[in-house]
C-alpha positions in Angstrom: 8.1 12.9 3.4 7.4 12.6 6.7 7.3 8.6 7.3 6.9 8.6 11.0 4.8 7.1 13.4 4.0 6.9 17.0 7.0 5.3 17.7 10.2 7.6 18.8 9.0 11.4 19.2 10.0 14.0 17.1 11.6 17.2 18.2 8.7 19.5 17.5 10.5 22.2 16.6 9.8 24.3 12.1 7.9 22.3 10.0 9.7 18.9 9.4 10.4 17.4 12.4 10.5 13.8 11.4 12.6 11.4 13.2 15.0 14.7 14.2 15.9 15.0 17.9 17.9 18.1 17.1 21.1 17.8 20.1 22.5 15.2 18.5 20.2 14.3 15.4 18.8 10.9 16.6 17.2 8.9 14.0 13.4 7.8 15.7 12.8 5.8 12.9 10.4 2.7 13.9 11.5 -0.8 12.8 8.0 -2.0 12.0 3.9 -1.3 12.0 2.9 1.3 14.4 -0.5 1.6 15.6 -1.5 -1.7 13.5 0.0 -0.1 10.1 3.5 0.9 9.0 4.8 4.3 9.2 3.8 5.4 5.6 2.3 4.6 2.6 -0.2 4.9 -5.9 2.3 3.6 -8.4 4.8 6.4 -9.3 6.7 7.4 -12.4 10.3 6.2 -12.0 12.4 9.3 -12.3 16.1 9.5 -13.4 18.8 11.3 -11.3 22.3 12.4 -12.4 23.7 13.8 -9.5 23.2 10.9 -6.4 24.8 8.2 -8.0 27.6 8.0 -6.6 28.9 6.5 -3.0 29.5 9.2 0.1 33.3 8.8 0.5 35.1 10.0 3.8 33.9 12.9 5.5 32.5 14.3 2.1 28.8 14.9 2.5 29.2 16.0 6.0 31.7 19.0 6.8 34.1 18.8 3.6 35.8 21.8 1.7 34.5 25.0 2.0 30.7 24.0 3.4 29.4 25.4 6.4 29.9 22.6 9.3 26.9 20.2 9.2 25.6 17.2 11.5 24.2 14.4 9.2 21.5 12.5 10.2 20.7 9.0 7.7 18.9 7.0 11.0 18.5 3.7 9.8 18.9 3.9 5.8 22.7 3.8 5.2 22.5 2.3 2.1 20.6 5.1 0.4 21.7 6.6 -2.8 20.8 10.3 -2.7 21.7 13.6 -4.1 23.4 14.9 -0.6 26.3 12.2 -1.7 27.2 15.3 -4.4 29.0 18.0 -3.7 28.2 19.5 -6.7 24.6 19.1 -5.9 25.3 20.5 -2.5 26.8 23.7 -3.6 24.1 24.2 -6.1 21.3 23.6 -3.6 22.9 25.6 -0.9 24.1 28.4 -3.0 19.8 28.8 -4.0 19.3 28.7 -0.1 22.1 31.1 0.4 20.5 33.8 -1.5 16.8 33.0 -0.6 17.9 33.9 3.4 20.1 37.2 2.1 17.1 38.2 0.3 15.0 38.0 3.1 17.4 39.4 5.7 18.4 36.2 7.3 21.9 35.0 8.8 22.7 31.4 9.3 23.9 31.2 13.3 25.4 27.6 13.8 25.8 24.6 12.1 23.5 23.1 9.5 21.3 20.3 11.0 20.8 17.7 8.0 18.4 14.5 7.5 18.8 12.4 4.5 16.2 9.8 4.0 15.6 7.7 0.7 12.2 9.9 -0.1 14.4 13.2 0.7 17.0 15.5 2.1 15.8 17.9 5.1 18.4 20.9 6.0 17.7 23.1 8.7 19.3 26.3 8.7 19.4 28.2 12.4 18.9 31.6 11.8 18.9 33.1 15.5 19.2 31.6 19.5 15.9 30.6 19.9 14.0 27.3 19.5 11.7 29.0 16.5 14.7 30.9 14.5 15.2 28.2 11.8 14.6 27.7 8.3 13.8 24.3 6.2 15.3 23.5 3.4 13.6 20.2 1.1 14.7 18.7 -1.2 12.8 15.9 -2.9 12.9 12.4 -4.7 12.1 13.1 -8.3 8.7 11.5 -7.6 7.3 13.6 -5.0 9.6 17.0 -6.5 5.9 17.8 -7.3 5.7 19.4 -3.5 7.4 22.2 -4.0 5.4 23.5 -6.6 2.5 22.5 -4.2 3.9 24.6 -1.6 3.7 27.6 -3.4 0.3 26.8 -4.7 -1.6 26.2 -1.5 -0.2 29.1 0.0 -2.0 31.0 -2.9 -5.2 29.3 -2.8 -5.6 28.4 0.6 -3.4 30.6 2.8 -4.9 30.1 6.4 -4.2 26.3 6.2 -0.2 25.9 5.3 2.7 28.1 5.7 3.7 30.1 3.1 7.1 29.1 1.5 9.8 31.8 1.5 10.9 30.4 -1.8 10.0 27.4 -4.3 12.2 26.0 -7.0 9.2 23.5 -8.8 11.5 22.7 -11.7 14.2 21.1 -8.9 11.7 20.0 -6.3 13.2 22.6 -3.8 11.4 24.6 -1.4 12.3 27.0 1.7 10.0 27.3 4.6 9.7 29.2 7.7 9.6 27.1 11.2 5.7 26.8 11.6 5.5 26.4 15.2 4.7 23.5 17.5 3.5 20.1 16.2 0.4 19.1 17.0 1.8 15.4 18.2 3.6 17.5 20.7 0.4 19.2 22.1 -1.4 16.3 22.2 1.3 14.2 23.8 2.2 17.6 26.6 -1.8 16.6 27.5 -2.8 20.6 26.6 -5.2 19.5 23.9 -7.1 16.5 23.7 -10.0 14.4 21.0 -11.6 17.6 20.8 -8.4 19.1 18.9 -8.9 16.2 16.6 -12.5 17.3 15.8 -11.6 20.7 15.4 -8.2 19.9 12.7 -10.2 17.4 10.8 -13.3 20.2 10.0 -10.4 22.7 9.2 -8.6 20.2 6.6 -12.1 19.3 5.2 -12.7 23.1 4.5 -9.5 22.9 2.9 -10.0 20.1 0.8 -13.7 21.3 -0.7 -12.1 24.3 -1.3 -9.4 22.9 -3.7 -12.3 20.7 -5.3 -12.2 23.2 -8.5 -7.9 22.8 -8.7 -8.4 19.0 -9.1 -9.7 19.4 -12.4 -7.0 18.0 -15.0 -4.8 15.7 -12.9 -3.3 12.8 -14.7 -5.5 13.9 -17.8 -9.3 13.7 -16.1 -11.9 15.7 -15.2 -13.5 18.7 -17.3 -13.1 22.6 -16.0 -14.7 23.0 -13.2 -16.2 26.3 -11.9 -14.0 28.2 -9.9 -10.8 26.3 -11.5 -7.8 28.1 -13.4 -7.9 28.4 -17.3 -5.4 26.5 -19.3 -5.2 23.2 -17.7 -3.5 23.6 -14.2 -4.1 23.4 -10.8 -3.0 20.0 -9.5 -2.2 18.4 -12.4 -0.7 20.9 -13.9 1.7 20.5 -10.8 2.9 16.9 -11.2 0.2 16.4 -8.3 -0.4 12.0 -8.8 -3.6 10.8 -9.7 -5.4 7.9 -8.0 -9.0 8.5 -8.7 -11.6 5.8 -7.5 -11.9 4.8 -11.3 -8.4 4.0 -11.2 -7.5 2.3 -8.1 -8.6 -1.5 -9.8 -5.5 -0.9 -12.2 -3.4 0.8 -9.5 -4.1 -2.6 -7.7 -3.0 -4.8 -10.6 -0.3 -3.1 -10.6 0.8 -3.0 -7.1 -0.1 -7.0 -7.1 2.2 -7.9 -10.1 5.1 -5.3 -9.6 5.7 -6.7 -5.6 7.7 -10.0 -5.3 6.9 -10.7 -1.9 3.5 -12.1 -3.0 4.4 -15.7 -3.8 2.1 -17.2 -6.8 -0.3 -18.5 -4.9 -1.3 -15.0 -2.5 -0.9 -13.2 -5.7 -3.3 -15.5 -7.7 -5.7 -14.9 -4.5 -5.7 -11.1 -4.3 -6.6 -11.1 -8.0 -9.6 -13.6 -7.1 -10.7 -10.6 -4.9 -10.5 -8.4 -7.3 -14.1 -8.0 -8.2 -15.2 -7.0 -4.8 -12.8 -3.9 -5.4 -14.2 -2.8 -8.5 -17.6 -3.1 -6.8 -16.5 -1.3 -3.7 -15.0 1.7 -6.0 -18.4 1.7 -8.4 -20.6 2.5 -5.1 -17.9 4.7 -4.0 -18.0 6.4 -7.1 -22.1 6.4 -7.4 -22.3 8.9 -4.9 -20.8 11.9 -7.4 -18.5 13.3 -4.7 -15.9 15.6 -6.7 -12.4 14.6 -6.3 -10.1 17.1 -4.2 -6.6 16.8 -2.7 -5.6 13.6 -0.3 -2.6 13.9 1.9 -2.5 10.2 2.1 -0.7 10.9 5.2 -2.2 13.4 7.8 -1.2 12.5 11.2 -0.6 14.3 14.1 3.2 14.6 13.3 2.1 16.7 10.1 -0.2 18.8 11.4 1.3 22.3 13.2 -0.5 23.4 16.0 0.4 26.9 16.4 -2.3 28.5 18.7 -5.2 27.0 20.0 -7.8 26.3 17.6 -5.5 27.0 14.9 -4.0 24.4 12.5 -1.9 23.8 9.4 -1.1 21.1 7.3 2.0 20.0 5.7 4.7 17.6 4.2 2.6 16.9 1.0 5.4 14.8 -0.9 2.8 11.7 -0.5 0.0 13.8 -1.4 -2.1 12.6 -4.3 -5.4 14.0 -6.1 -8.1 11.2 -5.4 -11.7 10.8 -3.2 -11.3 13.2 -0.5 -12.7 10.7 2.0 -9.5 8.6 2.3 -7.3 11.4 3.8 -9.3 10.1 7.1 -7.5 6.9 6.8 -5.0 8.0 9.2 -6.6 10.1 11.5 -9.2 7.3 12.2 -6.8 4.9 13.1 -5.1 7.2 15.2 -8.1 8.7 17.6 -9.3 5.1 17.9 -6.2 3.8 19.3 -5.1 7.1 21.6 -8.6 7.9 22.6 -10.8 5.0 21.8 -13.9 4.7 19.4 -16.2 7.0 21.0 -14.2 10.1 19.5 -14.0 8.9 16.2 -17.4 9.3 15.2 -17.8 13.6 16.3 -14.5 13.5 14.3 -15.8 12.1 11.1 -19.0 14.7 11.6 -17.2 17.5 11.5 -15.5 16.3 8.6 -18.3 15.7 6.7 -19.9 19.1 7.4 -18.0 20.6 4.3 -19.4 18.0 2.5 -23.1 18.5 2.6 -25.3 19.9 -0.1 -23.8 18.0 -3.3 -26.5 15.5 -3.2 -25.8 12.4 -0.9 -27.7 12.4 2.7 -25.5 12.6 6.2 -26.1 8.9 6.1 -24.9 8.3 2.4 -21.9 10.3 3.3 -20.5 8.0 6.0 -20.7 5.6 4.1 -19.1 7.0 1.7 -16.6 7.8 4.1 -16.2 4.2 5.3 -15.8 3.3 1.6 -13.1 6.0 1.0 -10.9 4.7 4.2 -10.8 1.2 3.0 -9.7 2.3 -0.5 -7.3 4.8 0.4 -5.0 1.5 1.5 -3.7 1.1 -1.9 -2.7 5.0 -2.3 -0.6 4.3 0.9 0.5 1.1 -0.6 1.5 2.9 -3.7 3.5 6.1 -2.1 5.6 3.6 -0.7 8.1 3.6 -3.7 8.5 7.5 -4.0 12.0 7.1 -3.7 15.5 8.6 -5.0 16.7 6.4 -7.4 18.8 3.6 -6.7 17.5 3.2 -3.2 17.0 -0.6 -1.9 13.2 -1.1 -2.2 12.9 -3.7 0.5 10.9 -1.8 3.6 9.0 0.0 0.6 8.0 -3.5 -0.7 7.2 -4.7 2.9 5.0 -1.5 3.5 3.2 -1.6 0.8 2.4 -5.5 0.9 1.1 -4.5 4.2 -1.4 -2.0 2.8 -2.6 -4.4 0.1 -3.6 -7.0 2.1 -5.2 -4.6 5.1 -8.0 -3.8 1.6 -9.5 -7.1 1.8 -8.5 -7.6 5.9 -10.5 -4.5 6.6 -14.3 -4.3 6.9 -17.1 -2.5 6.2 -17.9 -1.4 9.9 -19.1 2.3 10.5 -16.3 4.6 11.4 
């Protein structure tokens, strides 16, 4: 996942550059909130792991036995229990990745460049001298391992908006991708793009998201067949994809209330007193008959490529959930407010909402929908949180997602 935020820059280069200055592997991990929120963000199912339960001993992990030479990366999360810490688990994952590049003609040139974080394990393989020869290996927790079988399903149904995997394997949560280009953080931040890039990757990911409207039939067991969607029960559920549907979000929030022990008795017993403004927030949310689609949950500018003008794609979708499209402008709000200021937010929501139009609901019932959606999508980012490997201290993911509950009621109704 990529939990980043403005603070420390990420090296730009394939498609998971998070926190990975690749010289020396620096963590850029920030410490706290970022831009008013924390880094990252619906109550997952706890999965069991046999192979990262063990403690990393010497150098094992890193370069031992018969490995390739690697640099490890673990920034600020030491204490993280992992599969990486197996070298069983290792050969097994690098012997798939092994034959995936022979397969494809590829060579590994130099040593492996590794990031293990508590959500996953990030490998980069250099497959040539220059800056775009690489190839990315994930690996995720067993409650996002639903991404790689994402991957591969995006890449079928909407092609022009992700990068197509060179291999997936959905039963192991592994997947194999080609280095996408430039990040767009990296544009923005080398001044060769500006507000008007927003605009244009927000309308691009909205396309995307009403055209997966008929895969979000069937996730977490709701929603009839919808026309255009694939016989037998898949699309996103089918994939493990998590449901947090507006319906849903007054028990996600019960949940998230009683299950965190940083609220005391007395905040908890006050959230809960607030609880009928959410459930009347989601039923006018819900009135307007907006079809569920695909949410990020996470779509800033360091997961979004950018490589050619005009021209964007969207990835890292281990946070991903199926829910009210509206909310994946949670993010990308908050983000062109604060760089640009609050004039560019507005032709950025429009161009959203153009691929929204014609289901019913006015321009003006829209953004309001909209503003609806973005203060509701706190409690998916709340909820992601805790997409962990087992084992892993919860602390920062408790912390983060307190955060998140609290900004629901904090936040207001204002236009966006």
């Amino acid at each position: 996942m990529g939990r980043t935020g403005r603070a420390g820059s990420a090296s730009g280069v394939g498609p998971y550059p998070d926190g990975v200055r690749l010289a020396g592997l620096h963590a850029a991990e920030p410490g706290g909130p970022v831009a008013g929120r924390p880094r990252r963000h619906i109550p997952v199912r706890a999965g069991a792991g046999r192979w990262w339960n063990r403690p990393m001993h010497g150098n094992e992990g890193r370069t031992g036995g018969a490995e390739r030479a690697a640099v490890v990366d673990r920034g600020r999360f030491a204490d993280s229990m992992t599969p990486w810490d197996d070298a069983g688990w290792r050969r097994e994952v690098f012997g798939w990745a092994e034959r995936v590049l022979a397969s494809h003609g590829l060579v590994e040139a130099g040593v492996r460049e590794v990031r293990v974080r508590p959500w996953s394990v990030l490998v980069r393989f250099r497959t040539g001298g220059g800056a775009r020869d690489a190839v990315w290996l994930k690996a995720g927790a067993p409650s996002n391992a639903f991404e790689a079988g994402l991957a591969g399903a995006l890449a079928a149904w909407t092609p022009e908006h992700v990068m197509t995997p060179l291999a997936v394997d959905a039963a192991r949560g592994w997947s194999l991708l080609p280095d996408g280009g430039p990040l767009f953080r990296d544009v923005l931040d080398a001044g060769t793009a500006g507000p008007e890039a927003w605009t244009t990757a927000l309308g691009r990911y909205g396309a995307m998201q009403r055209r997966l409207v008929p895969y979000a039939n069937g996730a977490a067991g709701h929603g009839g067949q919808e026309a255009g969607a694939p016989e037998g029960g898949g699309g996103l559920g089918g994939l493990g994809v998590p449901g947090a549907r507006t319906r849903e979000l007054p028990e996600v929030f019960d949940a998230l209330v009683a299950g965190n022990p940083l609220f005391d008795d007395d905040e908890r017993a006050a959230l809960l007193r607030r609880r009928p403004r959410l459930v009347a927030l989601c039923a006018e949310l819900d009135a307007y008959g907006l079809p569920d689609s695909l949410d990020h949950c996470d779509l800033h500018d360091g997961q979004i490529l950018a490589p050619s003008p005009g021209r964007f794609t969207f990835f890292d979708w281990g946070d991903a959930c199926v829910a009210h499209p509206f909310g994946s402008l949670l993010v990308p709000v908050r983000e062109v407010r604060e760089r640009y200021g609050p004039a560019h937010v507005a032709p950025m929501v429009d161009a959203y909402l153009e691929h929204w139009t014609g289901l019913g609901p006015s321009r003006a019932e829209l953004r309001r929908a909209a503003v609806l959606a973005v203060r509701l999508a706190a409690l998916g980012r709340a909820g992601s949180w805790f997409r962990l490997f087992p084992g892993t201290p919860t602390g920062d993911s408790e912390e983060a997602s307190a955060y998140w509950v609290r900004q629901l009621f904090a936040a207001t109704d204002e236009e966006l």
